[in-house]
N, C-alpha and C positions, 0 to 999 in steps of 0.2 A: 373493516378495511385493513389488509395485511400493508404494511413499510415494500417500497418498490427497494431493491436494490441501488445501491449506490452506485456510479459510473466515472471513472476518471477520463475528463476530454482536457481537448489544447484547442488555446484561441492564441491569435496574435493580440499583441499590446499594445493599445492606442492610448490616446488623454481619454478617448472615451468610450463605452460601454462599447464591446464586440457584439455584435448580433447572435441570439443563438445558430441562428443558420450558418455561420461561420466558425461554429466551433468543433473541431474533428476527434472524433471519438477514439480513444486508446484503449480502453477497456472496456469492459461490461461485467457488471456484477465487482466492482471493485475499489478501492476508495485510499485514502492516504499517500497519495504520489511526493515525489523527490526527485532530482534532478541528479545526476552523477557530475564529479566534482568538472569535468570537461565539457556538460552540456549537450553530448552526444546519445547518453543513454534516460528513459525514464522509467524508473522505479515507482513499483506501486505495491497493496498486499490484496490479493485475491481472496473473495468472499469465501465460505464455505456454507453447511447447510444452520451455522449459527451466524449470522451477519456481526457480531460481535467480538466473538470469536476472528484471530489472523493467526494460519501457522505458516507462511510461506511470504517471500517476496519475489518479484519477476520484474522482469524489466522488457521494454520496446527500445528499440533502436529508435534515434529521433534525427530525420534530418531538418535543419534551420534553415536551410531553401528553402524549401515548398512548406512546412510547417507540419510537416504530419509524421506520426510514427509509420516504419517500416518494417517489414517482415515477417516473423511467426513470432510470438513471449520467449523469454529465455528466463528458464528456471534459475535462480540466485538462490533460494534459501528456503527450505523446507524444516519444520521440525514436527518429530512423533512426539515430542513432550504436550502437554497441556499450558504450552507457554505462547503467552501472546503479546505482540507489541504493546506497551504504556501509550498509548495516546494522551498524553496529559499534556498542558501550557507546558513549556520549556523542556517539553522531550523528542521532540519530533528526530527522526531518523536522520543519521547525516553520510554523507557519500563523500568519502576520500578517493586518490589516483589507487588505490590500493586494500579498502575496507569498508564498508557500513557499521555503521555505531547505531545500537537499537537499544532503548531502554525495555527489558523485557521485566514484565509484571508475570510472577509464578502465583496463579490464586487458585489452585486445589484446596481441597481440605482436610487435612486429617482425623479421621475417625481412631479414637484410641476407647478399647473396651475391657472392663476390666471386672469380674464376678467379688462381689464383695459381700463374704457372710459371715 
């Protein structure tokens, strides 16, 4: 049995449990969400073909009326390195009026070879 994909949704907030049928989908295939420091946008990092693996962040428009994100993703942050967010306790992604703070874990490996006779 292969791992489903991970999915970022929004419920509203009660004392208690929201029904899944009330909870509205943002993403698919996506996981690690955050809120921007105004509450207006939500940031998440898009799967790729390693579910492990994150080189990108995107965000949804989110309106607090009606409770659901709007619009089309908007690209925030792409990288070509082999670098991917730290998901560890006390690292989680933080959104200022003006920046994202990401702890990024570089875990390539270097191969060093060297003939010796």
């Amino acid at each position: 049995m292969s791992p489903s994909s991970p999915n970022v949704y929004v419920a509203p907030f009660r004392e208690r449990s929201t029904p899944e049928s009330e909870w509205a989908v943002v993403a698919r295939a996506a996981s690690h969400p955050f809120w921007s420091a105004d509450g207006q946008l939500l940031f998440y990092t898009p799967t790729g073909t390693n579910q492990v693996v994150r080189s990108a962040v995107r965000a949804r428009h989110f309106i607090a009326a009606s409770g659901r994100a709007e619009g089309e993703p908007i690209a925030v942050y792409a990288s070509t390195e082999m670098l991917m967010p730290a998901y560890l306790p006390g690292t989680a992604a933080i959104a200022t009026p003006d920046q994202i703070i990401l702890v990024l874990g570089d875990f390539r490996g270097d191969i060093w070879m060297m003939d010796i006779r």
